[in-house]
VEXDO-599790 format. One record per residue (C-alpha): residue number from 1; residue in three letters; x, y, z. Coordinates in Angstrom, 1 decimal, decimal comma. Layout:
n | res | px | py | pz
NUM | ALA | X | Y | Z
...
//
This chain:
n | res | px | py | pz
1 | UNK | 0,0 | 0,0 | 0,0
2 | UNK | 2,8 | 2,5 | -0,8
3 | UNK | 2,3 | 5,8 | -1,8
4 | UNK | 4,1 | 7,1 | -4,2
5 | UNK | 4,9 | 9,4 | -7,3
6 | UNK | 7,7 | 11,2 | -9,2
7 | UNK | 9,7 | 13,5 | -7,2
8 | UNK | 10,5 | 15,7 | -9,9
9 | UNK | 8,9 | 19,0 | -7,9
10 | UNK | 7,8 | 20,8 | -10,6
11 | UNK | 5,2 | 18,1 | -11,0
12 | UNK | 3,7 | 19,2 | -7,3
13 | UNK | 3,8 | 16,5 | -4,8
14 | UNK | 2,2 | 13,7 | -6,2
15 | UNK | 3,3 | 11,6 | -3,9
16 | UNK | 1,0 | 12,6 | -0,8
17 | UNK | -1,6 | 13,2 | -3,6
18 | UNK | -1,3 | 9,8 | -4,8
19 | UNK | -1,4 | 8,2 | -1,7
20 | UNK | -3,0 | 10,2 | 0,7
21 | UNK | -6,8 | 8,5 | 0,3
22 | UNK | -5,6 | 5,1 | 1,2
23 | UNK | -3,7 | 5,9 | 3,9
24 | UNK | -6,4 | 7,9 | 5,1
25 | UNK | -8,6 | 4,9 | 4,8
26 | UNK | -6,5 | 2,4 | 6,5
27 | UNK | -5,0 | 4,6 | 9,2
28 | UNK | -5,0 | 3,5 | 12,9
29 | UNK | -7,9 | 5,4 | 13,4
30 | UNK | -10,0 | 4,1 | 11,0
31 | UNK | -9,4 | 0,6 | 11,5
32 | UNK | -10,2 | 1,4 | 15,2
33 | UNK | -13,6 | 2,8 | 14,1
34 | UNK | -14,2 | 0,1 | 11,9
35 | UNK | -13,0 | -2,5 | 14,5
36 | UNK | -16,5 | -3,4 | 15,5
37 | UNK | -17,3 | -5,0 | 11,9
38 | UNK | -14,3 | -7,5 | 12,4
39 | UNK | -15,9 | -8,5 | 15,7
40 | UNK | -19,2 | -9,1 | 15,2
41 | UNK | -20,1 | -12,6 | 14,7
42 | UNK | -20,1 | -13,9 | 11,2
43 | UNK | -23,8 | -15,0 | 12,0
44 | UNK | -24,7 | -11,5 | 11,9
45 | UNK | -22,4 | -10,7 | 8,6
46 | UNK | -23,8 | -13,4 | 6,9
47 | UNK | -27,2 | -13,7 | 7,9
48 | UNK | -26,4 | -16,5 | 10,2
49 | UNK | -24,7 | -18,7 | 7,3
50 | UNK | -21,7 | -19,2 | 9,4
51 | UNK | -23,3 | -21,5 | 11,9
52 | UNK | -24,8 | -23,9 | 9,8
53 | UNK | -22,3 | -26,9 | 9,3
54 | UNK | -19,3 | -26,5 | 7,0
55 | UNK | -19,7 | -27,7 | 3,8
56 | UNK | -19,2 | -31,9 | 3,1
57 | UNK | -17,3 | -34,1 | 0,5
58 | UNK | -20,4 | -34,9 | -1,2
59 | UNK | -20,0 | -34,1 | -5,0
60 | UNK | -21,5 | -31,5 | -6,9
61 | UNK | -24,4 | -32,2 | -8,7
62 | UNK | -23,2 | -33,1 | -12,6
63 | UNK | -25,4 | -31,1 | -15,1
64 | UNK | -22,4 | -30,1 | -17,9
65 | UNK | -19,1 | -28,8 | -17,6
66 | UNK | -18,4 | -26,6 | -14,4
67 | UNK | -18,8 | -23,1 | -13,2
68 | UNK | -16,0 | -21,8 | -11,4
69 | UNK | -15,8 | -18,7 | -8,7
70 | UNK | -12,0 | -17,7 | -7,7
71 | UNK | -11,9 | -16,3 | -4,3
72 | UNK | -8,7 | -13,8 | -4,4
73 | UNK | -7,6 | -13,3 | -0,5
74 | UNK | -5,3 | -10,4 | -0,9
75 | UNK | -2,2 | -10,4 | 1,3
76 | UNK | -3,0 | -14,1 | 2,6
77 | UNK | 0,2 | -15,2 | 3,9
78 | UNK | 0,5 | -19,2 | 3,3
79 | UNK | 1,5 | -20,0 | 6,6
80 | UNK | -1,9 | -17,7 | 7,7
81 | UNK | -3,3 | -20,9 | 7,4
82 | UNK | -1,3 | -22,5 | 10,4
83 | UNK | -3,3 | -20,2 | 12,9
84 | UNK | -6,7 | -22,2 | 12,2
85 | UNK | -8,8 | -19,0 | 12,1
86 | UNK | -10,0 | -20,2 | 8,9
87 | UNK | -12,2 | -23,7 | 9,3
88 | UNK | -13,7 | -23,0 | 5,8
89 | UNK | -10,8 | -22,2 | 4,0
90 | UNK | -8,7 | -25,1 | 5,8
91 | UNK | -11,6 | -27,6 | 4,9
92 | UNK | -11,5 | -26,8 | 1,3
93 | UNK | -7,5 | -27,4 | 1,7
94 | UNK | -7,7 | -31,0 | 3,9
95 | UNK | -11,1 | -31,9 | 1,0
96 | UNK | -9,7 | -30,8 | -2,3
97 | UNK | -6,0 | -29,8 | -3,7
98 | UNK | -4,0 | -27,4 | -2,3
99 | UNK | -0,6 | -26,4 | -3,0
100 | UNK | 2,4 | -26,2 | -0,9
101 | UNK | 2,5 | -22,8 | -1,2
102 | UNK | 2,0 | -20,2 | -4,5
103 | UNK | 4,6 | -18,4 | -5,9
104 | UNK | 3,6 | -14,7 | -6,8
105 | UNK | 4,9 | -13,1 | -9,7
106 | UNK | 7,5 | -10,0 | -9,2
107 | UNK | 7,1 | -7,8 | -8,2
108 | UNK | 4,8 | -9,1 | -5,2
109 | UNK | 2,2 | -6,2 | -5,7
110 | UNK | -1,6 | -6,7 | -5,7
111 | UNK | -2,4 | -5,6 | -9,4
112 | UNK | 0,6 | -6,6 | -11,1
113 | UNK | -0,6 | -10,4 | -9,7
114 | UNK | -3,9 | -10,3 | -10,3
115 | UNK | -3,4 | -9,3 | -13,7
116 | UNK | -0,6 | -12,3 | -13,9
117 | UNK | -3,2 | -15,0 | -12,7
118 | UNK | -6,1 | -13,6 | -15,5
119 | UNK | -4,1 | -13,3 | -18,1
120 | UNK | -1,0 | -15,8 | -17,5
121 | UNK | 1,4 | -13,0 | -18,4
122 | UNK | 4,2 | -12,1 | -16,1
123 | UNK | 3,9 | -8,1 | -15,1
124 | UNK | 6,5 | -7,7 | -17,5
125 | UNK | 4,5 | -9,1 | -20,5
126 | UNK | 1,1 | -8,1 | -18,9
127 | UNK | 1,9 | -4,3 | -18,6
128 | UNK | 0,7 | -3,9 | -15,3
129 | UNK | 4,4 | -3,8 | -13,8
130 | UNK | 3,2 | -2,1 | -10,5
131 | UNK | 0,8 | -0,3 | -8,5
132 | UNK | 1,9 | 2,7 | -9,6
133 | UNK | 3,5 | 3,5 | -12,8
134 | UNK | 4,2 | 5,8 | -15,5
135 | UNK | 4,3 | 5,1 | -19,3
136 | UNK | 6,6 | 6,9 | -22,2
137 | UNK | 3,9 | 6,8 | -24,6
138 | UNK | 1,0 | 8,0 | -21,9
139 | UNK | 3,1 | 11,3 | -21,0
140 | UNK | 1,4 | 13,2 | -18,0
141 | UNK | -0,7 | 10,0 | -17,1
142 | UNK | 0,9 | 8,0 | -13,7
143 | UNK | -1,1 | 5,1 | -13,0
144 | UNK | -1,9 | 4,8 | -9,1
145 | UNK | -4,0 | 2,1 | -7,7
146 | UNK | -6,3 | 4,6 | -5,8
147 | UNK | -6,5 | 7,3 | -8,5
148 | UNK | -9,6 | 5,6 | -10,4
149 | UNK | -10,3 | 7,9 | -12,9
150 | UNK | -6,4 | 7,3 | -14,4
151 | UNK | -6,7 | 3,3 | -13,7
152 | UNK | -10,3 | 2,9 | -15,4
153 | UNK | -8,4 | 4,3 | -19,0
154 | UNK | -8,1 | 1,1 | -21,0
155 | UNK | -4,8 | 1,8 | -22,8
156 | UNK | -3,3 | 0,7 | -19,4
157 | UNK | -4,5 | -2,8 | -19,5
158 | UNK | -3,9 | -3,4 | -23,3
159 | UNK | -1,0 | -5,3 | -23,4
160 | UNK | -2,8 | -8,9 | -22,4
161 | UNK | -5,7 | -10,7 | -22,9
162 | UNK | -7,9 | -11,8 | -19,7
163 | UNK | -9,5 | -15,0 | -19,3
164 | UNK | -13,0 | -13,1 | -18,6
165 | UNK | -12,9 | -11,0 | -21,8
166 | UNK | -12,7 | -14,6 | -24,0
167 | UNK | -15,0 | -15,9 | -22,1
168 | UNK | -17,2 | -13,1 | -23,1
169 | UNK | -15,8 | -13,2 | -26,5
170 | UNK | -17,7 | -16,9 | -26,7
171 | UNK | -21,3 | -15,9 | -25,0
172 | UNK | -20,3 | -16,7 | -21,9
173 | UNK | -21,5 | -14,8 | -18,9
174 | UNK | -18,8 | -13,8 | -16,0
175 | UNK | -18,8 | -11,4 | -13,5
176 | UNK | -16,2 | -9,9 | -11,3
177 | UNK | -16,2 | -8,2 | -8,0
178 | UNK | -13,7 | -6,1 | -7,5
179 | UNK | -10,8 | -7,7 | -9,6
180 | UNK | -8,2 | -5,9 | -10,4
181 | UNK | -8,7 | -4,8 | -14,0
182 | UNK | -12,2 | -6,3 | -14,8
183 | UNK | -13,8 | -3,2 | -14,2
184 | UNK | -12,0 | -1,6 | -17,2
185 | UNK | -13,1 | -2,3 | -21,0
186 | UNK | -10,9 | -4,6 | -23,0
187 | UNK | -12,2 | -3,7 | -26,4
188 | UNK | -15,1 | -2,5 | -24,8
189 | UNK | -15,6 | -5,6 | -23,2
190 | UNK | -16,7 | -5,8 | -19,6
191 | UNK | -18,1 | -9,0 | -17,7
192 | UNK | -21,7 | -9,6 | -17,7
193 | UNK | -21,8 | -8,7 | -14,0
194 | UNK | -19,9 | -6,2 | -12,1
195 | UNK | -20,5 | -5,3 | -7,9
196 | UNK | -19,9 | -1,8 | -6,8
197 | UNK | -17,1 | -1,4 | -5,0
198 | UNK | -17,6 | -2,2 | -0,9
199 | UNK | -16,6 | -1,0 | 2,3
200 | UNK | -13,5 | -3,3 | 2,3
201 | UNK | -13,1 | -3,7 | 5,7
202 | UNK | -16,8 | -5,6 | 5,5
203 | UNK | -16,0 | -8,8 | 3,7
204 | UNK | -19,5 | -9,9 | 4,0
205 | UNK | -21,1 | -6,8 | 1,8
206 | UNK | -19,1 | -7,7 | -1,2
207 | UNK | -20,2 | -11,7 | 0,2
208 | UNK | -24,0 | -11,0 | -0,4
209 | UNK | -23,9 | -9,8 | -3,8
210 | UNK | -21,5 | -12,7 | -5,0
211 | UNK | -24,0 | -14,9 | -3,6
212 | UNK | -27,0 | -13,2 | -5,3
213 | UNK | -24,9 | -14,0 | -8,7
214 | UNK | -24,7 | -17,9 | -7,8
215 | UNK | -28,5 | -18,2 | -7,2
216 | UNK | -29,8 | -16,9 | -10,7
217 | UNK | -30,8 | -19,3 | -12,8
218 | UNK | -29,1 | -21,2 | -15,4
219 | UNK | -28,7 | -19,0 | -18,1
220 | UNK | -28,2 | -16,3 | -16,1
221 | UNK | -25,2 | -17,4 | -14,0
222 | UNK | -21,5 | -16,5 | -14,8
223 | UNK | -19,7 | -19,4 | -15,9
224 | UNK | -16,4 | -17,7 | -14,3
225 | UNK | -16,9 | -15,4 | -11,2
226 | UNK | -14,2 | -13,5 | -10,0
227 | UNK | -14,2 | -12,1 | -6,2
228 | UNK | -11,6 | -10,2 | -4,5
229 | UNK | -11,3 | -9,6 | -0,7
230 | UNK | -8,4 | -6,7 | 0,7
231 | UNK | -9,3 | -7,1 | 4,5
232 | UNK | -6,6 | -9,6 | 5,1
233 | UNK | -4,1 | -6,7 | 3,2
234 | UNK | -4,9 | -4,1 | 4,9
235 | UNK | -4,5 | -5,1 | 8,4
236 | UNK | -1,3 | -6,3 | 7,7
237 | UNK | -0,3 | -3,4 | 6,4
238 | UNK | -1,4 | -1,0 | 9,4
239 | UNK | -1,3 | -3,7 | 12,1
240 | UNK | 1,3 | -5,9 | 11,1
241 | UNK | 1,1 | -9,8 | 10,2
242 | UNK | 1,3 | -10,9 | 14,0
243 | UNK | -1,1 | -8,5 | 15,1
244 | UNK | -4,3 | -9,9 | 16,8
245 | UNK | -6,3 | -8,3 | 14,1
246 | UNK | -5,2 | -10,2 | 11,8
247 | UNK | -6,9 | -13,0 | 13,7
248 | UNK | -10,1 | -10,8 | 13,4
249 | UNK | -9,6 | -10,3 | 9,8
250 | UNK | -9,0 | -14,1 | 9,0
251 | UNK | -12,2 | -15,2 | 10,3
252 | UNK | -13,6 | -12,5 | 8,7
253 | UNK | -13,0 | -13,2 | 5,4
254 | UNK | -13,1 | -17,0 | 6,0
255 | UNK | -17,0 | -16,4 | 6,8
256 | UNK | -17,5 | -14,4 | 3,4
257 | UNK | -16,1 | -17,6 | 1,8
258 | UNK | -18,0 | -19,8 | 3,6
259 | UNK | -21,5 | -17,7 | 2,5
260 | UNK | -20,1 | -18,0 | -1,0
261 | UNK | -19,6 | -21,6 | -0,7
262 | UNK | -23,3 | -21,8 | 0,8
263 | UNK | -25,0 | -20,4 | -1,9
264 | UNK | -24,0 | -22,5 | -4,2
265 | UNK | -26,4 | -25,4 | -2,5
266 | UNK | -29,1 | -26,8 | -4,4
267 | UNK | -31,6 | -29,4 | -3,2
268 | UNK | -29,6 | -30,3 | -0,6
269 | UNK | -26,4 | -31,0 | -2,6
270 | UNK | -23,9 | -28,4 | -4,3
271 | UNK | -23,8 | -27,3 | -7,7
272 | UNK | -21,5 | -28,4 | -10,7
273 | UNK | -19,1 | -25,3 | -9,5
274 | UNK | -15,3 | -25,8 | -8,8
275 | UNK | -14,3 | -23,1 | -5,7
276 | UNK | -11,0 | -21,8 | -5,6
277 | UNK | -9,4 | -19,6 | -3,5
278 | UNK | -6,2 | -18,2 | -3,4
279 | UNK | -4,1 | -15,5 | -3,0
280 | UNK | -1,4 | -12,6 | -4,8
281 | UNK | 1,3 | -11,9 | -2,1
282 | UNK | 2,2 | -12,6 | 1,5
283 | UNK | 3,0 | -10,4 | 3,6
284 | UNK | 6,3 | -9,6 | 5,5
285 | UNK | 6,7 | -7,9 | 9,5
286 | UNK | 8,4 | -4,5 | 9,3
287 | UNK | 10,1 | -2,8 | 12,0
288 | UNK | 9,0 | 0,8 | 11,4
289 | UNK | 12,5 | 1,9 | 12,6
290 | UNK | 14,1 | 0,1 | 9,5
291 | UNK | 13,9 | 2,3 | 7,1
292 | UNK | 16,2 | 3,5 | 4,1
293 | UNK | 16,0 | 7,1 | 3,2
294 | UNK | 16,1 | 7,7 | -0,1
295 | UNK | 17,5 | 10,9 | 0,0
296 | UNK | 20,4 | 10,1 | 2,1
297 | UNK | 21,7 | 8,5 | -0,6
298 | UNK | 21,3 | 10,3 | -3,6
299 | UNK | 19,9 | 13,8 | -4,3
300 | UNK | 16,3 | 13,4 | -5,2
301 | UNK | 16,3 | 17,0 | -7,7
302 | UNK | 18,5 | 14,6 | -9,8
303 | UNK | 15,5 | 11,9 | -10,5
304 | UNK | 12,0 | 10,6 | -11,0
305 | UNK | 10,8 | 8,9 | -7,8
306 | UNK | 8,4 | 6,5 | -9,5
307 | UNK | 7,6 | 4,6 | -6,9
308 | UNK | 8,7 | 3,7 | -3,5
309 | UNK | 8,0 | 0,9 | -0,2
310 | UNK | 9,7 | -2,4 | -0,3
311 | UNK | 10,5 | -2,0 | -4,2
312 | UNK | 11,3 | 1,4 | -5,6
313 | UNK | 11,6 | 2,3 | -9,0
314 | UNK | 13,7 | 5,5 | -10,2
315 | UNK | 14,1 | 7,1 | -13,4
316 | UNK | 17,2 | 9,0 | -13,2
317 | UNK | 17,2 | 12,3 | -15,6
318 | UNK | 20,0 | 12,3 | -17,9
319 | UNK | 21,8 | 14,8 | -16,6
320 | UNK | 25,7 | 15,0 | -14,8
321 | UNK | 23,4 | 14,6 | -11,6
322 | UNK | 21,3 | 11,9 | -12,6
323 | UNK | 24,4 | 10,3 | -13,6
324 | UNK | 25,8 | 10,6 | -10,3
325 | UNK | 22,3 | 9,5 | -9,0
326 | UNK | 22,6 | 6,2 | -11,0
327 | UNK | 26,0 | 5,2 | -9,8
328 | UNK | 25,3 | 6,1 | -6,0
329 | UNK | 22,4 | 3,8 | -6,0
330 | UNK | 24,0 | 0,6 | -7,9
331 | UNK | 26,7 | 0,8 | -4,5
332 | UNK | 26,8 | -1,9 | -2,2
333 | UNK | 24,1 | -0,6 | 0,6
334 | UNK | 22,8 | -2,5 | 3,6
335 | UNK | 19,5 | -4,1 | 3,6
336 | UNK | 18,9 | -3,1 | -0,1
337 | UNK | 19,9 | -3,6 | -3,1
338 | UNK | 20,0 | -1,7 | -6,8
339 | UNK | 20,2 | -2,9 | -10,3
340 | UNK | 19,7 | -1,2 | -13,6
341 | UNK | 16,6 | -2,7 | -15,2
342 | UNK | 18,2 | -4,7 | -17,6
343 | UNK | 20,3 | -6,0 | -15,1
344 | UNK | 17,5 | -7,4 | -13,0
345 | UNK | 18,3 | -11,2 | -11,8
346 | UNK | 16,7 | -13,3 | -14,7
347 | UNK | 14,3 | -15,4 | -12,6
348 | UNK | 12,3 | -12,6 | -11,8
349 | UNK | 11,2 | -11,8 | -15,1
350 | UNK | 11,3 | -8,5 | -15,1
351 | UNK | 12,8 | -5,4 | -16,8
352 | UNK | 12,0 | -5,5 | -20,3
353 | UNK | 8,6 | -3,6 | -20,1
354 | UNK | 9,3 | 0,4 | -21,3
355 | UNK | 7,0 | 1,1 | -17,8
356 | UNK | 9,3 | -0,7 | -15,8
357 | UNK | 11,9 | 2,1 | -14,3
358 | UNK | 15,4 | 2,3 | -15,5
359 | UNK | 16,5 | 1,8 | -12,1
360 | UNK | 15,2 | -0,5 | -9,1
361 | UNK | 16,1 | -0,9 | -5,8
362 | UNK | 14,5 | -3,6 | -3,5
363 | UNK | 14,8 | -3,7 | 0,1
364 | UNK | 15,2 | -6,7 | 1,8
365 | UNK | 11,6 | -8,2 | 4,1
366 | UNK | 11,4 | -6,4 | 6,7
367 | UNK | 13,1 | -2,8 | 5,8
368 | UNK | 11,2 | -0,3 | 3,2
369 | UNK | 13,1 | 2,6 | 1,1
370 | UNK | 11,0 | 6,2 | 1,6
371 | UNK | 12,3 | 9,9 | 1,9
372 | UNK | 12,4 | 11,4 | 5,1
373 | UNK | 9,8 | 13,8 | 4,3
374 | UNK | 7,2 | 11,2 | 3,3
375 | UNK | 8,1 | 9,3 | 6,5
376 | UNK | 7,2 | 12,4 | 8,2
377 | UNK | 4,0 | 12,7 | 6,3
378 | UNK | 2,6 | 9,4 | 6,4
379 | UNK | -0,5 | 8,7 | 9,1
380 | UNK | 0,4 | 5,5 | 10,4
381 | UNK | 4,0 | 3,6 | 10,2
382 | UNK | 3,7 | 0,6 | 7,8
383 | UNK | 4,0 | -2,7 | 10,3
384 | UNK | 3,6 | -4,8 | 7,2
385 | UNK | 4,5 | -5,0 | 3,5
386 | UNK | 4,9 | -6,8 | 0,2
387 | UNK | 6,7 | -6,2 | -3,1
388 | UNK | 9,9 | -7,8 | -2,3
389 | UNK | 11,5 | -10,6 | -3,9
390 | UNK | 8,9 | -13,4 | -4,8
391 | UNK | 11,2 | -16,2 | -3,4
392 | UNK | 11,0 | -14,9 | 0,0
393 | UNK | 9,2 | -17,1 | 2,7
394 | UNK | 7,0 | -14,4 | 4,0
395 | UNK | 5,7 | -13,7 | 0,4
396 | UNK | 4,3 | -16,9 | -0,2
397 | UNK | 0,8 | -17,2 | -1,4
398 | UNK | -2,1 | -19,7 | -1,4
399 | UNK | -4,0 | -21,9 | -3,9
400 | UNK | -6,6 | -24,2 | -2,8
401 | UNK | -9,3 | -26,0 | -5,0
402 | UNK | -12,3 | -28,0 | -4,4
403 | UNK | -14,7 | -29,4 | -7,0
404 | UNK | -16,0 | -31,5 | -9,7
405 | UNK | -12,9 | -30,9 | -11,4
406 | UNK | -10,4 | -31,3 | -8,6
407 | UNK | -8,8 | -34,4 | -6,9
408 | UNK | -9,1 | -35,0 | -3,2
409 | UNK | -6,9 | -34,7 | -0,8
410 | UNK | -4,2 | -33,8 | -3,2
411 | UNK | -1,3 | -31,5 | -1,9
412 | UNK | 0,5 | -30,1 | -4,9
413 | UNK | 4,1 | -28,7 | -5,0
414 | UNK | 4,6 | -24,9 | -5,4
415 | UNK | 3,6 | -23,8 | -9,1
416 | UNK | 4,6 | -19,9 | -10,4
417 | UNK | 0,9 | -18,1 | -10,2
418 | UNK | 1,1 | -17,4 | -14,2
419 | UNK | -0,1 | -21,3 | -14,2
420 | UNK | -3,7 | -20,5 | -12,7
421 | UNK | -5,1 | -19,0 | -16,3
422 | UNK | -3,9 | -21,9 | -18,5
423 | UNK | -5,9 | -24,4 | -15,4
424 | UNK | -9,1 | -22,0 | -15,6
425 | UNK | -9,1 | -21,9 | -19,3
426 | UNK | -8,9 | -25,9 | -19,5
427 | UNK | -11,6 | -26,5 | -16,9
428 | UNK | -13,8 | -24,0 | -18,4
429 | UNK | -13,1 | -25,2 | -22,4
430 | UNK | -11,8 | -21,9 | -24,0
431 | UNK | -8,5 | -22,3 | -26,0
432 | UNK | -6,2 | -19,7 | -23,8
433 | UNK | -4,0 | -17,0 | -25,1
434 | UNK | 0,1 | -17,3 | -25,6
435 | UNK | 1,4 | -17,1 | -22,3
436 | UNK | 4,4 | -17,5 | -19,5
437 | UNK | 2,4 | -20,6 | -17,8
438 | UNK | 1,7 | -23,5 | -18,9
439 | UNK | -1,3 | -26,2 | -17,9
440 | UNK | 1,2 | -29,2 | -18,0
441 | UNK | 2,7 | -27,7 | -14,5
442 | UNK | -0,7 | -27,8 | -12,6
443 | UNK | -2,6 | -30,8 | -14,5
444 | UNK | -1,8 | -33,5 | -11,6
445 | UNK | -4,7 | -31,7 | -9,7
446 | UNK | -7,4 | -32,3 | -11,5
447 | UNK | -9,4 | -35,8 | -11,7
448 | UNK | -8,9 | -37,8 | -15,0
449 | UNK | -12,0 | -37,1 | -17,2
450 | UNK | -13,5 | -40,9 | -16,2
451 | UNK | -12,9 | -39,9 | -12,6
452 | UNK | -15,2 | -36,9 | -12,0
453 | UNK | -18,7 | -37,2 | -10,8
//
């Protein structure tokens, strides 16, 4: 949840512009204020759902090839799942497949990844490199996640193909709540279905309209339903990922799930609907004293300041000073590291894409990279973060399936999340687009064909 912008000051600050409405939003105060939704019992939030009994192996009712609903859990660390706050989420895991752990794509961001799973495109092949981002060919534009009006322009999202827009493309009805990037046309293409935007710290509001969506009738039900929950993401990144509210938020969003689940009963049995849930990033525990100022390093009139957190991207100006700039940053410094884009390691695929910074600096988990004046500025100290390297334990994701299409009590061995479009376009029978995944990685999960109910 960084803010951040160009620091070229004849720009104004867009930085605190850019970032101020979500910090507001998930400042201590607020989260205190909303603290009474993430204590209220789930029977309340879901119209007393969550005490009726968790749902049981018995198959889904077999009328055609299956629906599916993905469950994004934003910020759901894999290990979250070793504090059994989550009974429905852990039952889905112990019923159906579940992987060791996911690996998120770099850079460990929310849209960059949820772009990655739709579309099976890296960030560097998707276009969606970060949360925020500027473009050589959009000059003036800067793409930040809470600036709407900038994020909702299509040209942005035009450089892959998601899995909702073929599916469209066939007749096929989808719906999306929430997703990063299915609210914006793709060839003036939306999904059938779209929920307005909900108090995110409510899981069960944006719960109750997914759930209308599964209980239309055939014909009127999205095949592919696409839900995304940031509770989990947000406390971690105000409270930290030990915090007991992160507790409260587990079983928060573990109830929305478990009304989602619900609704898909029928006559006593479930429908022909695979569920899977799964998550972007994990998150790591930062010590708001470890921090790397930016401008004790180099001088910040000198460059760009894309953007900044646990990876920051800087476009030096081609000046003596940016020069200087350049070579201050690609030193040896403690707890973080620099590289010219092109120089990036090669397993993170990254660095090609012209929106991808000439220069990036990643702090190791744990420390973040800011200026001493936006530290200053910022309403709360982050005790949480993502973005760093994807092969870090604490940014481990989650990927558990259950379903017509799945096997039982399968545990399969970490997969990179590009994979999860090439498995989504085979169980729903659209031919997928080119891509970085492949299906062949993740086809041990599903039932052979003779095998499914």
């Amino acid at each position: 949840m960084p803010g951040n912008a160009p620091f070229r000051w004849v720009h104004g600050d867009r930085l605190l512009k850019a970032g101020a409405n979500m910090l507001r939003t998930f400042s201590p105060e607020y989260a205190a204020m909303r603290s009474l939704h993430l204590l209220l019992p789930a029977t309340v939030l879901l119209a007393g759902c969550a005490t009726l009994p968790l749902p049981s192996a018995n198959p889904p009712v077999m009328d055609g090839p299956p629906d599916v609903v993905v469950i994004s859990l934003d910020g759901f660390r894999a290990d979250y799942l070793d504090r059994h706050e989550t009974p429905v989420v852990e039952g889905l895991a112990s019923r159906g497949v579940r992987a060791q752990w996911l690996v998120p794509s770099f850079p460990t961001l929310t849209y960059p990844n949820h772009y990655a799973m739709i579309t099976g495109r890296y960030p560097d092949h998707n276009g969606i490199v970060d949360n925020y981002m500027d473009d050589p060919w959009l000059p003036g534009m800067h793409f930040g996640i809470n600036s709407f009006k900038t994020i909702d322009d299509p040209r942005w999202w035009s450089e892959a193909t998601p899995l909702w827009y073929t599916l469209q493309g066939t007749g096929t009805r989808t719906a999306e709540m929430d997703w990063p990037g299915a609210d914006v046309p793709h060839d003036g293409v939306l999904p059938a279905l779209q929920g307005l935007q909900k108090e995110p710290e409510v899981p069960a509001l944006r719960a109750e309209t997914v759930m209308g969506w599964l209980r239309l009738p055939e014909g009127e039900r999205p095949r592919l339903t696409l839900v995304h929950f940031e509770l989990v993401d947000a406390i971690g990144h105000v409270w930290g990922p030990d915090s007991p509210r992160m507790d409260a938020a587990l079983r928060s969003v573990d109830a929305a799930v478990g009304g989602i689940i619900r609704a898909l009963k029928r006559d006593g049995e479930y429908r022909n609907t695979d569920i899977v849930v799964l998550s972007d990033h994990g998150m790591a525990a930062v010590d708001p004293a470890h921090i790397i100022y930016l401008d004790d390093v180099i001088n910040l009139s000198s460059v760009d300041v894309v953007t900044m957190d646990a990876l920051t991207g800087i476009d030096p100006f081609d000046t003596v000073a940016g020069r200087a700039a350049t070579a201050a940053l690609l030193q040896p410094h403690a707890h973080m590291h620099c590289w010219r884009k092109q120089d990036l390691p090669t397993r993170l695929h990254y660095g090609t894409n012209p929106r991808v910074p000439h220069v990036e600096c990643l702090a190791e988990p744990g420390w973040i990279i800011e200026t001493h004046r936006f530290a200053s500025l910022r309403p709360f100290p982050l005790r949480g973060d993502h973005g760093y390297d994807n092969a870090a334990p604490s940014m481990r994701a989650i990927f558990i399936a259950e379903g017509p299409s799945f096997r039982d009590g399968y545990v399969a061995p970490p997969f990179p999340n590009v994979d999860i479009y090439f498995l989504l376009a085979h169980i729903l029978g659209v031919a997928p687009e080119p891509g970085d995944g492949s299906f062949a990685e993740v086809a041990g999960m599903l039932r052979p064909p003779t095998a499914r109910p």
